[in-house]
C-alpha positions in Angstrom: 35.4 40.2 17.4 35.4 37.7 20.5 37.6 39.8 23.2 38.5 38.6 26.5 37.8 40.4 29.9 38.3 39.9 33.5 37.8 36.6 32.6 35.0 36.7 31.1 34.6 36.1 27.3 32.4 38.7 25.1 31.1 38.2 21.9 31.1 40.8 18.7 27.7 42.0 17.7 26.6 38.7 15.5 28.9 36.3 16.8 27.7 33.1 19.1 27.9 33.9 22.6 30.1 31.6 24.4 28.8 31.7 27.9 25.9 29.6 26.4 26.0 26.0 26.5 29.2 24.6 24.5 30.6 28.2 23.2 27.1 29.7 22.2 25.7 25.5 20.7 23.3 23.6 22.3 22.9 20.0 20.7 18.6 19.7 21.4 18.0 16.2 22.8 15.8 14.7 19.8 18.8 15.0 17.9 16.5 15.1 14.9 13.4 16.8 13.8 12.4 19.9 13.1 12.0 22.9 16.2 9.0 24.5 15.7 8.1 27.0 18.6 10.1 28.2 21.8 8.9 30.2 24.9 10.5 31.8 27.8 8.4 30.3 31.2 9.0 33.2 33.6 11.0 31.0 35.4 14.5 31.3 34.0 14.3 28.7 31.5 12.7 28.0 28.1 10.2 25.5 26.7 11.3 24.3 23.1 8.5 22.2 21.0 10.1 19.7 18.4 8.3 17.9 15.2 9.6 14.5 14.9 8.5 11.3 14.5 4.8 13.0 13.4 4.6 14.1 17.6 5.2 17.1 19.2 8.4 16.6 21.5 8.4 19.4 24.5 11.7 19.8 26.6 12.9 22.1 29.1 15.9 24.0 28.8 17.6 25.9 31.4 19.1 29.4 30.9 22.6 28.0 30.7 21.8 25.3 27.9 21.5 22.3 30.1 18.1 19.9 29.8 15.7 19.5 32.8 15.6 16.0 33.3 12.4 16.4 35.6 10.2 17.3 32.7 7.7 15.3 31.3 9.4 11.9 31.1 13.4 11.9 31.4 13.2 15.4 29.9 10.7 15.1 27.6 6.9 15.5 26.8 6.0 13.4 24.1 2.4 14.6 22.5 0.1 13.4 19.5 -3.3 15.7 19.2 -5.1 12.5 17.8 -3.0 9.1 18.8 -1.1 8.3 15.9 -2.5 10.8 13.8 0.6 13.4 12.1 0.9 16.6 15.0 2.5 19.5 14.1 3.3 22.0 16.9 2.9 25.6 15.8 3.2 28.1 18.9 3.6 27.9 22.8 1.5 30.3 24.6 2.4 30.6 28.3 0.4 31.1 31.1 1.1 33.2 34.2 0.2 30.2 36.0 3.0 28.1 34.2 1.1 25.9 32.4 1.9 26.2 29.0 -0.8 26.4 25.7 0.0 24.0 22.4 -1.2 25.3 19.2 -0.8 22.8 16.3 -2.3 21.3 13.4 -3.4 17.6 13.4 -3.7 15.5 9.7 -2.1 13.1 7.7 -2.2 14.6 4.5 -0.3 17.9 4.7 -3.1 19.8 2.8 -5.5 18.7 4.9 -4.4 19.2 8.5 -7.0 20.7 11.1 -6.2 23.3 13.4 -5.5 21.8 17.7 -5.0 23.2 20.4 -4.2 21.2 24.2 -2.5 22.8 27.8 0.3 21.2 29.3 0.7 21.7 33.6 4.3 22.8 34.6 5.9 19.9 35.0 5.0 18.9 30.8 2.2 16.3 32.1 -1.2 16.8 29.7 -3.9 18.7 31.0 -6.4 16.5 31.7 -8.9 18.9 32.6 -8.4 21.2 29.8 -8.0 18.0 27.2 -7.3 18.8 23.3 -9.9 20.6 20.8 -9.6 19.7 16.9 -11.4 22.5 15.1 -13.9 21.8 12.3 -12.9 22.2 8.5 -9.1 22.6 7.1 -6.9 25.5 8.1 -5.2 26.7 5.1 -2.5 28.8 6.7 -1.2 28.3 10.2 -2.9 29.4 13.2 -2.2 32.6 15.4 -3.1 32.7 19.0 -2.7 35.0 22.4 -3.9 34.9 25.9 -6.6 37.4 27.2 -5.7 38.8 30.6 -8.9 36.7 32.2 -7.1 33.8 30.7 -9.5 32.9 27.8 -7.7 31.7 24.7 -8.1 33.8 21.7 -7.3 31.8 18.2 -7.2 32.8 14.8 -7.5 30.1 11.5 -8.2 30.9 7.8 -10.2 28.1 7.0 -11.6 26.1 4.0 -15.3 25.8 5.6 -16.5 22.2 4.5 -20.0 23.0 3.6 -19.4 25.8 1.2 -15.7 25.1 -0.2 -15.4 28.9 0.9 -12.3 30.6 2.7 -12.7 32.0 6.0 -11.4 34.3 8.2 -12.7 32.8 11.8 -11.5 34.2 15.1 -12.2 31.4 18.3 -12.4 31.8 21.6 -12.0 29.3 24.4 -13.0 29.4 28.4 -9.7 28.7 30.6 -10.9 25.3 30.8 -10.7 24.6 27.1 -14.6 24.7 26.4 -15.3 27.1 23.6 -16.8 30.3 25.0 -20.3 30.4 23.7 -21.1 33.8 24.7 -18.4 35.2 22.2 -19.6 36.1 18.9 -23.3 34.0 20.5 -21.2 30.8 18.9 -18.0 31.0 19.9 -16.5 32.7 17.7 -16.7 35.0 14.7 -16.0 35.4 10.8 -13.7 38.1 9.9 -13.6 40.0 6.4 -11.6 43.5 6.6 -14.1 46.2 4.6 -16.0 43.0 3.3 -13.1 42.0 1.0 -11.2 38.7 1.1 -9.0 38.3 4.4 -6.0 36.6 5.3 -5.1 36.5 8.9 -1.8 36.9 10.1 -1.9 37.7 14.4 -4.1 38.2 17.1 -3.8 40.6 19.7 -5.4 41.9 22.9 -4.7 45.7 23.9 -4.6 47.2 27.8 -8.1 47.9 27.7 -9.2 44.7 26.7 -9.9 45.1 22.7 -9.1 42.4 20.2 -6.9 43.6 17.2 -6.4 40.8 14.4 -4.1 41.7 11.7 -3.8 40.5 7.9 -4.0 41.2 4.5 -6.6 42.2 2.1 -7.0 41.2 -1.6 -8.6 43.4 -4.3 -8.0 41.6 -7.5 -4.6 41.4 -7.3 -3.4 44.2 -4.7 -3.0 43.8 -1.1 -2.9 46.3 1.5 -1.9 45.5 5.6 -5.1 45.4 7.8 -6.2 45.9 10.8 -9.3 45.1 12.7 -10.6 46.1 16.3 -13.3 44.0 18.2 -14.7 44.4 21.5 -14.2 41.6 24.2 -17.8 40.1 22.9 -16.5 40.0 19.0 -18.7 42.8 17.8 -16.6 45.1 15.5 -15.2 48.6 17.2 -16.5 51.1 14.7 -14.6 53.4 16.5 -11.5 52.4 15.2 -10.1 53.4 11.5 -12.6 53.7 9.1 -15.5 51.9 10.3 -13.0 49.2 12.6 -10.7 49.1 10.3 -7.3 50.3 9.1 -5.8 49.7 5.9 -2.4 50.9 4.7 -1.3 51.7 1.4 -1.7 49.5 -1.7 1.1 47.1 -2.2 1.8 46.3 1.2 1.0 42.5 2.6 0.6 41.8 5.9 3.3 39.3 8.0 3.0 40.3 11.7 0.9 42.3 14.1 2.1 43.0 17.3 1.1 45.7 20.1 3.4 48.1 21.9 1.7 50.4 24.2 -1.0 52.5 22.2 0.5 51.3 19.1 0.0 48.5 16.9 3.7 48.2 14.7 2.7 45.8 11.0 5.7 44.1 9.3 5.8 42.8 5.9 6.8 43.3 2.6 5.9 45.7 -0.5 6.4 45.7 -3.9 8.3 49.5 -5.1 9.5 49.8 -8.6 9.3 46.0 -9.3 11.3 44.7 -6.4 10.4 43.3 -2.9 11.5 45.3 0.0 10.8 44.9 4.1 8.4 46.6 5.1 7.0 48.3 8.7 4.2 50.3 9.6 2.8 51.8 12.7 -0.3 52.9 13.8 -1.8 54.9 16.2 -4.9 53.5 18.9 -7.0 55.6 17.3 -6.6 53.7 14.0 -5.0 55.9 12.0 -1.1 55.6 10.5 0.8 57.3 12.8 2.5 60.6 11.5 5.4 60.7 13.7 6.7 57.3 12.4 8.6 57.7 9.1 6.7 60.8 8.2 3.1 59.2 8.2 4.1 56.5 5.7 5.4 52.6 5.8 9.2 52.6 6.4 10.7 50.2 3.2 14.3 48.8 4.1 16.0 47.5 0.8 17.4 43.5 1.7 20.6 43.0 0.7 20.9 39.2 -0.7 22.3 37.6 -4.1 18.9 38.3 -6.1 17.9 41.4 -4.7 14.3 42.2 -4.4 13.3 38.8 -6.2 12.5 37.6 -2.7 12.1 39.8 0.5 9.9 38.4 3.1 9.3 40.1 6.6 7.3 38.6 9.3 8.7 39.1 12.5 9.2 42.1 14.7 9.9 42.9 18.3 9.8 47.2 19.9 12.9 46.5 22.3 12.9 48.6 25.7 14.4 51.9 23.9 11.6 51.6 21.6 13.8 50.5 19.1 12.0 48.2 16.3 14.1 45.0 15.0 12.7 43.1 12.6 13.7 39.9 10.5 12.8 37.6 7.6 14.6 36.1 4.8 15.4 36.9 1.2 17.3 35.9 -1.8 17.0 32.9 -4.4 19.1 31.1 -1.3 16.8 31.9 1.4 19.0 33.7 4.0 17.8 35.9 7.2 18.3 38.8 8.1 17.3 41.3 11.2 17.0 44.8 11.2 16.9 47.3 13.5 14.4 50.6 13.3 14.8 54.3 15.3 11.3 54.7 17.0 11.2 57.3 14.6 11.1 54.8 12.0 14.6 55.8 10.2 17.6 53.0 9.7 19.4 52.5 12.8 23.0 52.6 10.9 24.7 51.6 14.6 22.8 47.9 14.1 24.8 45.4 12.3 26.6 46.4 8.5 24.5 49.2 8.2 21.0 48.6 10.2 21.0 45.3 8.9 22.7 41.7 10.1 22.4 38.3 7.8 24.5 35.7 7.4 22.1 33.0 8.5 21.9 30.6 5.9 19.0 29.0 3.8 16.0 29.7 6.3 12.4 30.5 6.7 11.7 33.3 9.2 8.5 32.2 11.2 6.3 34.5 13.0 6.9 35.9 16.7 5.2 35.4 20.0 6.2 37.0 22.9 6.8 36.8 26.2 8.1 39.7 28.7 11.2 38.9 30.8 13.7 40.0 32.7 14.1 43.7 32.5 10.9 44.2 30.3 12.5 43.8 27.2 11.1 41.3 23.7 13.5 39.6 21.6 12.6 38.3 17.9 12.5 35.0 16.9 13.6 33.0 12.8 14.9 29.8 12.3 17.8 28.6 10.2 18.9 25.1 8.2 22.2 24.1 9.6 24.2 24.4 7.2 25.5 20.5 6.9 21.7 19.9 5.2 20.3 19.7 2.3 17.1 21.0 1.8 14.4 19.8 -0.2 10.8 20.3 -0.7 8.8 18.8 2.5 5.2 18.2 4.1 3.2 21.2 4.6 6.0 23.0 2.1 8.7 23.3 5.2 12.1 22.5 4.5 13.3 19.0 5.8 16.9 17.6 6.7 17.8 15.2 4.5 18.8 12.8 6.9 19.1 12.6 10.8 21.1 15.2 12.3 21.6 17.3 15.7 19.9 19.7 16.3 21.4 22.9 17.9 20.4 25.8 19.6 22.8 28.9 18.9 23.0 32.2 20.9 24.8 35.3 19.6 24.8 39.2 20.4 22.8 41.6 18.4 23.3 44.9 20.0 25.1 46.0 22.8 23.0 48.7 24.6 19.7 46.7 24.8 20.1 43.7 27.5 17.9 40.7 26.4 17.3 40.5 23.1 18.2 37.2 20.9 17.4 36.1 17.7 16.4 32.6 16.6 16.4 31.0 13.6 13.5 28.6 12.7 13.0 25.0 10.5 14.5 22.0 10.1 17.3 21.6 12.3 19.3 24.5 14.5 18.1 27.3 16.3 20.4 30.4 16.1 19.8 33.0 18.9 21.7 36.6 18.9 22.1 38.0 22.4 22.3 41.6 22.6 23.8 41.9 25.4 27.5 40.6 26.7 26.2 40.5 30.1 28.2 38.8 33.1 27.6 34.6 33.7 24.3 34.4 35.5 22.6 37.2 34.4 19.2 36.8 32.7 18.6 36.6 29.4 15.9 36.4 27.8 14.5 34.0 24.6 11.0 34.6 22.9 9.1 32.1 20.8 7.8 31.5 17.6 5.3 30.2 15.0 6.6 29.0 11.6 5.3 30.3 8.6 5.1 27.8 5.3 6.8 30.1 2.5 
């Protein structure tokens, strides 16, 4: 319930939070298209990549809502990987020094889209010097990237390689300056299979010490199982991780995101128990191993509830908040809502979180993957997407929802929680962006957004 307070409004747990923009809605400039990846820049404000018109539209948005004119041109960077070629924008990876990375994938036909990646400078003006790389062959997923801390570029595609009609797992790595970094893997990069069985990547990740984890699923006939896989900084597999360099979880579980927090390495996803889909998170240790002190050694599995429960559960984002508290989200149900959850670090429902442990409400939406950024009081915030509900939705390029006609589209901000300042949720695809503040915090304090990646269902 909104309450009022020495003047200030505060917003329930859930509700939009009205000290942003126009009562917690922010109309996005385009005014159509479909928001596809969003970033905090260290500076206060966020950077918000758009898919419209078959271009990747970047704007600038200040902390309080409002558009920064100076960016790019009249408040907006306007970017095709290959001139009038279809662009898709995929994930924002920022740079300490501003400059922002633009992951995509490039390609008329949606089934045949190549995997790009360019740098824009601070002000949203191409990076000449860095220019844009089209990798070879078609990616059949949607890439993953990350930043190392010497500020090479790190990106993961699962690709159909050309020459042998094969699917790959293939890790890439580029020199600051865009040029592929010959010396990894003696090519530039390297192919992945977890324990020599087919792969699907999901993330990419680089630990304190420098290692590269890559997280995804395996397929044995027709069972999947989380993995993970530890390289060293010249892509030679760690043995001394796992079994061998890896770690596999259970059967049944699939593999949605990998993220790291601290020495440990917390896998969302979902698993299949008694015939039903559930949520489902794992952690593991640095050593490799499932950690015993989360959930008594095993995955955590959080029942969704939604109109056709367990026909459709789908979990692939997660952010460990400053208490070490996990939230996680997807979406479920024969109408595709969201929903976030909230973990102890003990890996038990956090019954204080929403109805429950668990918030929804968020209507017909694909959850897209995280990235993160640290802001603020060293806290991460989870990222979906969600349809405005004024759309129809229909089946679309690259199997993403699509507005049926022209429409605004808004940014949304409400609380989630009110002991853990920062956090906001997001909700990713078409049209609006929902974003769930956790903390009713005075006007002018920071707050901080993360980003994401979309995921096709």
């Amino acid at each position: 319930m909104t309450s009022q307070s020495n003047s200030i409004l505060v917003a329930g747990p859930g509700e939009l939070d009205p000290q942003f923009a126009a009562q917690g809605v922010l109309d996005i400039p385009s005014g159509e298209g479909s928001i596809r990846a969003i970033v905090a820049d260290g500076q206060g404000a966020y950077l918000v990549a758009v898919w419209v018109s078959s271009q990747c539209w970047l704007y600038r948005i200040f902390s309080d809502g409002g558009l920064d004119t100076q960016y790019g041109q009249n408040g907006v960077s306007k970017w095709s990987f290959v001139p009038g070629v279809d662009s898709l924008p995929t994930e924002l990876i920022m740079q300490p020094d501003g400059k922002v990375i633009l992951l995509g994938k490039v390609g008329d036909d949606p089934f045949k889209r190549q995997t790009a990646i360019t740098r824009f400078n601070v002000g949203g003006s191409p990076d000449l010097v860095f220019r844009t790389r089209v990798l070879p062959d078609i990616d059949m997923s949607l890439p993953a990237g990350c930043l190392q801390a010497d500020g090479k570029i790190l990106v993961l595609v699962n690709r159909l390689n050309s020459s042998t009609t094969e699917h790959e797992l293939v890790l890439y790595r580029f020199m600051s300056t865009g040029d592929p970094d010959g010396a990894f893997g003696g090519q530039g990069f390297v192919n992945i299979l977890f324990n020599d069985e087919r792969s699907d990547g999901k993330s990419v990740a680089v630990t304190d010490d420098a290692k590269i984890l890559v997280g995804g699923t395996v397929t044995r006939d027709t069972k999947t199982t989380k993995a993970v896989g530890r390289f060293h900084s010249t892509g030679a597999l760690d043995s001394s991780f796992g079994r061998a360099g890896y770690w596999e979880s259970a059967s049944g579980l699939a593999m949605g995101k990998m993220i790291v927090d601290g020495d440990t390495i917390i896998c969302v996803g979902n698993a299949q128990v008694n015939g039903s889909s559930v949520a489902a998170v794992s952690r593991v240790t640095a050593e490799g191993v499932t950690d015993p002190a989360f959930n008594n050694g095993t995955a955590a599995t959080i029942d969704i509830r939604a109109d056709f429960p367990g026909l459709y559960v789908i979990c692939r984002s997660v952010v460990v908040q400053s208490d070490k508290g996990i939230v996680f989200a997807g979406e479920a149900g024969g109408s595709i809502k969201a929903y976030v959850g909230r973990l102890s670090a003990g890996g038990a429902i956090d019954s204080g979180f929403g109805d429950q442990g668990l918030s929804s409400g968020l209507r017909k939406v694909w959850c897209t993957t995280c990235a993160f950024n640290r802001v603020g009081r060293d806290s991460l915030s989870p990222v979906t997407w969600e349809i405005h509900p004024d759309f129809r939705k229909y089946w679309g390029s690259d199997f993403n929802l699509a507005p049926s006609r022209a429409v605004s589209v808004e940014i949304r901000r409400r609380r989630v929680s009110t002991d853990v300042p920062g956090c906001y949720l997001a909700n990713n695809c078409p049209i609006s962006l929902n974003a769930l503040n956790s903390s009713a915090l005075p006007h002018g304090s920071n707050r901080n957004i993360v980003a994401c990646s979309p995921t096709s269902p």
